[in-house]
MARDO-423090 format. One line per 8 residues: number of its first residue (from 1); their letters; for each residue x negated, y negated, z of N, C-alpha, C, O. Coordinates in steps of 0.1 Angstrom, whole numbers, always signed. Each point is the difference from the previous one (the first is absolute). Layout:
BEGIN
NUM> a> X/Y/Z/X/Y/Z/X/Y/Z/X/Y/Z ~ ...
***
This chain:
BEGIN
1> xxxxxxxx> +389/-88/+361/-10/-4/-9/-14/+3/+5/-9/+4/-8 ~ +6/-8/+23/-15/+7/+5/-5/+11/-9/-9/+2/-8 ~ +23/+9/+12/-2/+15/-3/-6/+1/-12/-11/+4/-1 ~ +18/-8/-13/-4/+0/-12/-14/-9/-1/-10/+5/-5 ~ +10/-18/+10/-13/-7/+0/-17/+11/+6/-11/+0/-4 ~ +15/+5/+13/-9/+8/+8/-2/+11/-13/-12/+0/-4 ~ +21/+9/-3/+0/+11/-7/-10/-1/-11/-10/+7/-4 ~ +15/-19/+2/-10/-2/-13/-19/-3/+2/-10/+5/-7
9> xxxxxxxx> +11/-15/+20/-13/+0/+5/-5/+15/+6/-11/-1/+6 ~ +16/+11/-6/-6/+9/+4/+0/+8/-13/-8/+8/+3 ~ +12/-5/-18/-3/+3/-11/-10/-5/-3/-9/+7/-5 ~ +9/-21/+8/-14/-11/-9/-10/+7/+7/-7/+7/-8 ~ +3/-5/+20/-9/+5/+6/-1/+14/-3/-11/+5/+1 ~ +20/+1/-4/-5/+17/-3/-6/-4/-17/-12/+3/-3 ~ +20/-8/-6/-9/-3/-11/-16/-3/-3/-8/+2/-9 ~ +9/-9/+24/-15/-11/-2/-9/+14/+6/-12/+2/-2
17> xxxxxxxx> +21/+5/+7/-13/+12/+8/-1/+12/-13/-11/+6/-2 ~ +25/-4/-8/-5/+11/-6/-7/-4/-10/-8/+7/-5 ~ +10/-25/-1/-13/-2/-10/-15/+2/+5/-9/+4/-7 ~ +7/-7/+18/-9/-1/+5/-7/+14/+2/-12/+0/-1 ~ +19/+11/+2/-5/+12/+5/-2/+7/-18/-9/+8/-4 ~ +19/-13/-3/-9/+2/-19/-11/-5/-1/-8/+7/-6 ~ +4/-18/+10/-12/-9/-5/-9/+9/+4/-9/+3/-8 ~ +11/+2/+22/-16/+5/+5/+2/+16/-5/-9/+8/+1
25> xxxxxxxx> +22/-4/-7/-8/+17/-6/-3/-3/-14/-8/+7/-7 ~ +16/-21/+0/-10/+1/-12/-17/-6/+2/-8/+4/-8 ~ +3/-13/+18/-12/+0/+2/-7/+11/+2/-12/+0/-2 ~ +18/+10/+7/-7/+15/+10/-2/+9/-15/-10/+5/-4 ~ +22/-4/-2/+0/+7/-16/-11/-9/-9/-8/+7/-6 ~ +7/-18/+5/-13/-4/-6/-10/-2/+4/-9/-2/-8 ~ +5/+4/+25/-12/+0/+10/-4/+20/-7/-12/+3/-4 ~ +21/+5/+3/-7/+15/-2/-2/+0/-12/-10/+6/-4
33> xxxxxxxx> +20/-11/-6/-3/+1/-16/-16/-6/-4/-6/+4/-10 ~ +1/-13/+18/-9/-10/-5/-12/+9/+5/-10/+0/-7 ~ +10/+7/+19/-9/+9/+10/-5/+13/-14/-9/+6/-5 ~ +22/-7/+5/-3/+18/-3/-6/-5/-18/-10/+6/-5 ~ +15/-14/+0/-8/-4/-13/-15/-4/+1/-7/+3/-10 ~ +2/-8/+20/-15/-2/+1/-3/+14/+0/-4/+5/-10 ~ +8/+2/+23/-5/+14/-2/-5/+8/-13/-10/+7/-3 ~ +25/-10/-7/-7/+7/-16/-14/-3/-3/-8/+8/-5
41> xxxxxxxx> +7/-23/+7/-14/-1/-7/+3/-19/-6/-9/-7/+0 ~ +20/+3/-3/+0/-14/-2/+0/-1/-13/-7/+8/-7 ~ +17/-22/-1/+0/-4/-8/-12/-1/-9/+5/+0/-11 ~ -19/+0/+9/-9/+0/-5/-5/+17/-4/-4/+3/-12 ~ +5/+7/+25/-5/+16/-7/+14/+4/-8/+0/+9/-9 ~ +9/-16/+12/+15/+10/-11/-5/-6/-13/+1/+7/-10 ~ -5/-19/+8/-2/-8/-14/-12/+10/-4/+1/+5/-11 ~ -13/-2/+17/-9/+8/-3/+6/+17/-3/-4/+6/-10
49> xxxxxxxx> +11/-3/+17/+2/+14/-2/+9/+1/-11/-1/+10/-6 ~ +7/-18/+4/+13/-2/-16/-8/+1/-12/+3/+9/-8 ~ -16/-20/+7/-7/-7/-9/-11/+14/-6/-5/+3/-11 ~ +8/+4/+29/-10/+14/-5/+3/+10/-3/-10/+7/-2 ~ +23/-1/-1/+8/+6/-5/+5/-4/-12/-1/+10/-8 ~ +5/-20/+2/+2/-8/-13/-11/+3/-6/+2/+6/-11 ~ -15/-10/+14/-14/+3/-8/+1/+16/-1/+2/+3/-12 ~ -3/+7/+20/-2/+8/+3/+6/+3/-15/-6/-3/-10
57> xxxxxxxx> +16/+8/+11/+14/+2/-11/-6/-8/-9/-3/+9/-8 ~ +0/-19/+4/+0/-7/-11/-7/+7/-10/+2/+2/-12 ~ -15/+4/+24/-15/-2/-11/+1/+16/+0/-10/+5/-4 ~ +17/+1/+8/+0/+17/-2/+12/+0/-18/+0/+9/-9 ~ +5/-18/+11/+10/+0/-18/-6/-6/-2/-7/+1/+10 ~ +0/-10/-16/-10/-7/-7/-2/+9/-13/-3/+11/+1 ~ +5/-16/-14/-7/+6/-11/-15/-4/+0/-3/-12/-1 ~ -8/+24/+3/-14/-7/-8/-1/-1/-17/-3/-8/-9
65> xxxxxxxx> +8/+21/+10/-4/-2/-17/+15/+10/-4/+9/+3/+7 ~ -12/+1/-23/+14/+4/-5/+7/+12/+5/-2/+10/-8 ~ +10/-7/+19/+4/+7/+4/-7/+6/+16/+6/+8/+7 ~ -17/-15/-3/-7/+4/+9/+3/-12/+15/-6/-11/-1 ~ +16/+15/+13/+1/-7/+11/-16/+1/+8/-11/+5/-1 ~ +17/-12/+8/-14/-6/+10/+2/+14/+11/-11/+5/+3 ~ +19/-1/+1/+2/+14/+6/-2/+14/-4/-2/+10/+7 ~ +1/-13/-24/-7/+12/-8/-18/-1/+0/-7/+10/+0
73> xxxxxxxx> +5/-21/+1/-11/-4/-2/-10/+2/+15/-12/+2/+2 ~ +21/-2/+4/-3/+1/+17/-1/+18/-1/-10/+5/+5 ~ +19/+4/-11/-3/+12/+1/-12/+3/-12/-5/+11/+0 ~ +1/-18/-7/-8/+7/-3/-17/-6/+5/-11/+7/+0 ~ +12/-21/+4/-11/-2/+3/-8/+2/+15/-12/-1/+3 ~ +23/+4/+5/-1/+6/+15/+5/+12/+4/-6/+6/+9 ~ +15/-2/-14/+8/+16/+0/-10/+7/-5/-7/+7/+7 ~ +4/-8/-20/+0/+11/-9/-13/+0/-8/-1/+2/-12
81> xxxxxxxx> -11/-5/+22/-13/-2/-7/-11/-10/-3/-12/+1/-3 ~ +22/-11/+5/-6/-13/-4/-2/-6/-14/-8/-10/-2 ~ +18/+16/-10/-4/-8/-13/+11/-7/+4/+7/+1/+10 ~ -6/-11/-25/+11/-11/-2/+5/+5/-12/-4/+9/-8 ~ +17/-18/+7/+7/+6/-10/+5/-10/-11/+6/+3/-11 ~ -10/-15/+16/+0/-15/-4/-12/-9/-1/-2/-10/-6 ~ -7/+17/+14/-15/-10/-3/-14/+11/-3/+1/+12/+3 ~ -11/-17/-8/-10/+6/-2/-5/+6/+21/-10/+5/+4
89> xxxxxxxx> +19/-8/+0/-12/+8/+15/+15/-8/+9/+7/-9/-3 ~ -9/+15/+14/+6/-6/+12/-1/-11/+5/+9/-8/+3 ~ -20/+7/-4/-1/-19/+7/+9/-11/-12/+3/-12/+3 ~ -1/+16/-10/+5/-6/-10/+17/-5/+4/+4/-12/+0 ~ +3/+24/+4/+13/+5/+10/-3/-9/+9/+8/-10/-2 ~ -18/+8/+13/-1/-3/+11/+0/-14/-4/+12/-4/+1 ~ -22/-9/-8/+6/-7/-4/+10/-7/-6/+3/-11/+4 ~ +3/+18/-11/+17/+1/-5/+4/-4/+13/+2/-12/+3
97> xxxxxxxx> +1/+22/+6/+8/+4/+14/-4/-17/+5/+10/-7/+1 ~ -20/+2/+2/-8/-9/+8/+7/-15/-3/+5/-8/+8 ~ -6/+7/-26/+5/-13/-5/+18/+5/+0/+8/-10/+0 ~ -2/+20/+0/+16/-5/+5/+0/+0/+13/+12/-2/+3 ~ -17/+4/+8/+5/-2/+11/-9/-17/+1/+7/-9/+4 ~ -16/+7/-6/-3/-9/+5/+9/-19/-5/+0/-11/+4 ~ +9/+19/-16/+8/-7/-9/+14/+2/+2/+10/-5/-6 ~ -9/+13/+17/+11/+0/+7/+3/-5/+12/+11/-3/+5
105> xxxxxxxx> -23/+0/+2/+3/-7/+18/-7/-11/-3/-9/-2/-9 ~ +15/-6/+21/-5/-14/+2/-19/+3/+4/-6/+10/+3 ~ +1/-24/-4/-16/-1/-1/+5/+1/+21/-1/+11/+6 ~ +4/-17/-3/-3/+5/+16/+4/+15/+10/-2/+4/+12 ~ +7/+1/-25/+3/+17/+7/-12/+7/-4/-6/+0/-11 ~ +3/+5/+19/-11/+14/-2/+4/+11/-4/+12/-1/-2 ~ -16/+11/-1/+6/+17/-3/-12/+6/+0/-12/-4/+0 ~ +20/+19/+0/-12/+10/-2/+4/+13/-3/+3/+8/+9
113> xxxxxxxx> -2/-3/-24/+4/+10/-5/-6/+11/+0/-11/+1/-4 ~ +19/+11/+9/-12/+9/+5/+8/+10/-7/+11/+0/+5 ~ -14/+9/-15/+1/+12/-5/-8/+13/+4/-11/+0/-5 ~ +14/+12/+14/-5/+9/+4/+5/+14/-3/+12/+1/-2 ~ -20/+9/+2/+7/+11/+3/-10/+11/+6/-13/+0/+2 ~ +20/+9/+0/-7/+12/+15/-5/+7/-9/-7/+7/+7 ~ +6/-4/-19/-9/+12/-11/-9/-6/-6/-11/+6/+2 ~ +9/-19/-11/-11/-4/-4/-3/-12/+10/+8/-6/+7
121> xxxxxxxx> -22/+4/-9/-5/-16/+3/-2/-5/-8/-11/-3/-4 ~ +27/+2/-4/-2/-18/-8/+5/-11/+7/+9/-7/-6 ~ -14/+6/+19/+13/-14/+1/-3/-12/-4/-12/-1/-4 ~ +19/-7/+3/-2/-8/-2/+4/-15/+5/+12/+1/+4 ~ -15/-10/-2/+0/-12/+13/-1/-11/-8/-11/-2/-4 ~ +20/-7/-1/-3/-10/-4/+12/-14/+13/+11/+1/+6 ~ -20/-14/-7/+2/-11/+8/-7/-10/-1/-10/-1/-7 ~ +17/-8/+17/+0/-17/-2/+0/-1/+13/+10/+3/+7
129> xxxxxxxx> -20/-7/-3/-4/-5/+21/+6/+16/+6/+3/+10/-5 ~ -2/-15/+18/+1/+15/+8/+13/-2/+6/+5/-11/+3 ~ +1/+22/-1/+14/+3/+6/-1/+7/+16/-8/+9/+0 ~ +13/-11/+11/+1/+9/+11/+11/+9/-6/+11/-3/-4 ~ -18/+15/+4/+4/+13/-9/+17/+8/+11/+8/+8/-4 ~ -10/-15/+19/+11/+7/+9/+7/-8/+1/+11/+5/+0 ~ -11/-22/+2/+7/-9/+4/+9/-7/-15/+10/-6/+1 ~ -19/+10/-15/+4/-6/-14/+15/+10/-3/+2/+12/+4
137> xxxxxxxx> +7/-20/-9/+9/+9/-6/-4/+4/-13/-4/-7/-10 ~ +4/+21/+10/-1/+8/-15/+10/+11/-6/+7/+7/+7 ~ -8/-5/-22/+13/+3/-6/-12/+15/-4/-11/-2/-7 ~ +15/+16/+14/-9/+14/-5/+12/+6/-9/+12/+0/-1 ~ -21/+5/-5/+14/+9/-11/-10/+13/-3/-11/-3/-5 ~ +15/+17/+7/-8/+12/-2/+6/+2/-17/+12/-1/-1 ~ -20/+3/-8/+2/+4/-12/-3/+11/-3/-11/+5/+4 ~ +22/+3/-13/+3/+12/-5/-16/+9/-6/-3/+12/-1
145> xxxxxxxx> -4/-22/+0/-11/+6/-2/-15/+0/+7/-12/+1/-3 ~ +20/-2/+14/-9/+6/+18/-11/-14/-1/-12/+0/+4 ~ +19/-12/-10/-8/-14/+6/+9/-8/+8/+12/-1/-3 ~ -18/-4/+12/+7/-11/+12/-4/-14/-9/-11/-4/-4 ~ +21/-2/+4/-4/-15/-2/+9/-9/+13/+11/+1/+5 ~ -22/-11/-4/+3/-10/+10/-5/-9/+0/-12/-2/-2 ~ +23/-8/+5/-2/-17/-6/+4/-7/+13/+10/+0/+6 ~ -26/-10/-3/+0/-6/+13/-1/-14/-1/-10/-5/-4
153> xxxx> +24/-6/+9/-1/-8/-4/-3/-11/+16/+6/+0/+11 ~ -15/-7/-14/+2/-11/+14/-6/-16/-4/-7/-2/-9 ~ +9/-5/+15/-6/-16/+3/-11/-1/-6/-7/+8/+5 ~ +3/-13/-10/-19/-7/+10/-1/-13/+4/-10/-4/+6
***
């Protein structure tokens, strides 16, 4: 009976060592998972960079007026010369643009919408407090009609 009494105490003890050697590689698998996730950027820029992509998209389908998207309206008032096709003049557009985003993010997010392109200088820049332009997550999207738009979302 030793023999079997001993057998068993020396299982119990190999058990207690292989739970033990799980515990510390699932701690080691959640010590790098948790490392390497700061690195992205952190719970707070992924909510910004979603929020800025979502807008981004949102306000490019947007109807302004009957038949006219906010992306049509973008090629003609920064692409293609600068008229509008929905309001008596551009700033008109630019307003529009101003009250849906500003009607889309919370009062403590900032942004900064920046419409450009490399053939005319119409850009256009509209915002709410200031964004760090390298460290902010932002949603760029190049449009078919040679304008960049980009939407910079951060804190204040």
């Amino acid at each position: 009976m030793a023999g079997i009494a001993g057998f068993k105490k020396g299982q119990v003890e190999s058990m207690g060592l292989v739970i033990i050697v799980i515990i510390l590689v699932l701690a080691g698998v959640f010590a790098v998972v948790l490392m390497s996730y700061q690195k992205v950027g952190g719970v707070e820029e992924g909510y910004l960079l979603l929020n800025a992509n979502n807008l981004r998209e949102s306000i490019l389908k947007t109807e302004l007026c009957k038949g006219v998207s906010v992306q049509e309206e973008i090629s003609a008032c920064v692409g293609g010369g600068g008229y509008s096709l929905c309001f008596n003049n551009c700033e008109g557009f630019k307003g529009e643009v101003k009250r849906i985003i500003e009607g889309s993010i919370a009062r403590n997010v900032n942004y900064e919408f920046v419409l450009s392109t490399e053939i005319t200088d119409n850009s256009v820049v509209l915002s709410r407090g200031r964004c760090n332009i390298e460290k902010s997550p932002s949603a760029s999207q190049h449009l078919v009609s040679g304008v960049d738009i980009k939407v910079i979302l951060c804190f204040s």
